[in-house]
VEXSE-57065 format. One record per residue (C-alpha): residue in one letter; z, y, x. Coordinates in steps of 0.25 Angstrom, whole numbers, plus 5000, padded with zeros to 4 digits. Layout:
N
SITE:r:pz:py:px
SITE:A:Z:Y:X
...
END
This chain:
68
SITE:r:pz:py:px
SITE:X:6333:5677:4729
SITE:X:6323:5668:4735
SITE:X:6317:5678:4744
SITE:X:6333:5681:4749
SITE:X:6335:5664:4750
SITE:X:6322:5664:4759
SITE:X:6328:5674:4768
SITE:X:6340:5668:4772
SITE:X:6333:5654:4775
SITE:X:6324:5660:4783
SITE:X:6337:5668:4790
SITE:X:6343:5655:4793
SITE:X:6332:5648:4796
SITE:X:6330:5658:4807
SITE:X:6345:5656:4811
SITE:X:6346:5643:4813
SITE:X:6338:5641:4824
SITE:X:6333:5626:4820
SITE:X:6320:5626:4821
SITE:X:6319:5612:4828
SITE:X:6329:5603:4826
SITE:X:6324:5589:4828
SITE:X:6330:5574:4835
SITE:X:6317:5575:4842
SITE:X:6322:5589:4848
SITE:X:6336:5583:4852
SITE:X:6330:5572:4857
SITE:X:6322:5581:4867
SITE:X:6335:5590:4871
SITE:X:6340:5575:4875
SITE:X:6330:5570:4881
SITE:X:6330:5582:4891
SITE:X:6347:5582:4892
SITE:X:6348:5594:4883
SITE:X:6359:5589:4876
SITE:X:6368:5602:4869
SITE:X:6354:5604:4863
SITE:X:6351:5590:4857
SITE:X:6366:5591:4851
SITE:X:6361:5605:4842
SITE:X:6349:5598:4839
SITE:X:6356:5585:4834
SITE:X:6367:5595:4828
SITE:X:6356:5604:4821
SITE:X:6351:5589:4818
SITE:X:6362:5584:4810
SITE:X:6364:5596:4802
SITE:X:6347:5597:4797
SITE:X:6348:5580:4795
SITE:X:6363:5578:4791
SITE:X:6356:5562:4786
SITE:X:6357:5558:4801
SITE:X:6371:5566:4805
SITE:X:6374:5553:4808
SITE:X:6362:5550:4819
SITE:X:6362:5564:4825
SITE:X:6378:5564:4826
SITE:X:6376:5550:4836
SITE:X:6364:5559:4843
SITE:X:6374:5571:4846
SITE:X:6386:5561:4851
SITE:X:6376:5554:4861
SITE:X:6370:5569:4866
SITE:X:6385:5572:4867
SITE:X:6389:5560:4876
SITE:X:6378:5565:4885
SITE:X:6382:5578:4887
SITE:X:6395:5572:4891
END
């Protein structure tokens, strides 16, 4: 059973694709106007740290106002 468990978290780990998911990281994709790509990084964000949903949800509404 325990061989079985490790196989599907490896298999999802390997589906995710999150392998670095940091503020520092959607700061960057601000800081050079890549904005779709800071609003995935600071949804992935929320999602892995639900403690500050709060902080990373004001984050996503200001990327927003500058993609608009």
């Amino acid at each position: 059973m325990d061989k079985l468990d490790t196989e599907n978290k490896a298999k999802r780990s390997s589906e995710d694709g999150d392998i670095l998911v940091t503020e520092t990281l959607a700061k960057v994709y601000l800081d050079q106007m890549l904005y779709h790509k800071a609003l995935d990084t600071y949804k992935k964000l929320m999602l892995k740290f639900p403690e500050k949903s709060v902080y990373f949800a004001a984050q996503i509404t200001e990327t927003e106002k500058k993609i608009n």
